[in-house]
N, C-alpha and C positions, 0 to 999 in steps of 0.2 A: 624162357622156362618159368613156369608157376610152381612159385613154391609157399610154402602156408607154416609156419613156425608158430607153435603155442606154448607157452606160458601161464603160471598164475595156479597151476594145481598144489595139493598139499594135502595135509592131513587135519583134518576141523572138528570140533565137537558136533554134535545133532544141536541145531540152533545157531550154527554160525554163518560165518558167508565168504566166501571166496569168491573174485577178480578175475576172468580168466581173458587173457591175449592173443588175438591172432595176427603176428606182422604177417604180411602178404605182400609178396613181391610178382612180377615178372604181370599185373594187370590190375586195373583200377576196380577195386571193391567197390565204388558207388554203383558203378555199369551192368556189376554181379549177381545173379542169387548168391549170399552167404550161406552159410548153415554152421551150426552145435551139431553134433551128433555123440553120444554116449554108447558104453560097448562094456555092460559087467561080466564079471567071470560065466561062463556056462548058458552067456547070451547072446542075441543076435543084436548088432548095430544097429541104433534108435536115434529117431530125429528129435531133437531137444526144443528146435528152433529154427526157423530163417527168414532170411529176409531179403526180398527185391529189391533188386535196382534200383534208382531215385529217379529215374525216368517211369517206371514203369511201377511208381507210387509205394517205394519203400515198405509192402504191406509186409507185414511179418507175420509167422505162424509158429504158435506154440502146443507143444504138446500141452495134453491136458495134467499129468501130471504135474506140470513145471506153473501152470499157470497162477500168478499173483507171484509169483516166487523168483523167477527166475526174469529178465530184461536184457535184451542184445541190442547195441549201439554198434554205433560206426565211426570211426573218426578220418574222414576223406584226407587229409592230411596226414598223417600218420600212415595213412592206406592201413589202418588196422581196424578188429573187428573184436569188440568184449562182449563178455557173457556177466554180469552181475549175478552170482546168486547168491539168496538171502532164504535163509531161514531150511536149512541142508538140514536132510533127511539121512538115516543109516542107504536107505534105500537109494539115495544119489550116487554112491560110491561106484564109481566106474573109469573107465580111462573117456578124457573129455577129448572128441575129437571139432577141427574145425575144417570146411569143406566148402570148396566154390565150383558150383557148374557151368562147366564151359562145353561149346560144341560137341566136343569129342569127348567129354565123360565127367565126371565127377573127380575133381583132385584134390586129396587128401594132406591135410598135415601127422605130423609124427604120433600126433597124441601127448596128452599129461592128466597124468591119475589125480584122482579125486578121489578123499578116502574121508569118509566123516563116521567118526564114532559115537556110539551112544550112552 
């Protein structure tokens, strides 16, 4: 069973930066599309980020708002998956989700809010 636990959310000033986590169990993240996805109040689910397999050249894709600002790593070890963001916006504040696609569908972690004030 694939499960995907995140971490690392909180509450930040606008200009701060927050760490976010994703342990992932039950499948090898290198092997994976990863992904960020974000989800604010009275909106639809938006892709933050992801990134391919390392067979099939680690390429990553970021939204355009995130870009310079936000960096996803991988730690094959670990089997975990972080989000670096730096330099949060009022407008980042949403629930940070983390998300791997496997054959049968896209599986979801719990989520962890992200809340930056200004």
């Amino acid at each position: 069973q694939v499960q995907l636990v995140e971490s690392g959310g909180g509450l930040v000033q606008a200009g701060g930066s927050l760490r976010l986590s994703c342990v992932v169990s039950g499948i090898t993240i290198r092997y994976n599309v990863m992904g960020w996805y974000r989800q604010a109040p009275g909106k639809q689910r938006e892709l933050v980020v992801s990134i391919t397999g390392s067979t099939d050249g680690s390429i990553t894709r970021y939204a355009e708002f995130v870009k310079g600002r936000f960096t996803i790593s991988r730690d094959s070890a670990k089997n975990t998956v972080y989000l670096q963001m730096n330099s949060l916006k009022p407008e980042d504040t949403a629930v940070y989700y983390c998300a791997a696609d496997r054959e049968i569908g896209r599986v979801w972690g719990q989520g962890t809010q992200v809340t930056v004030s200004s």
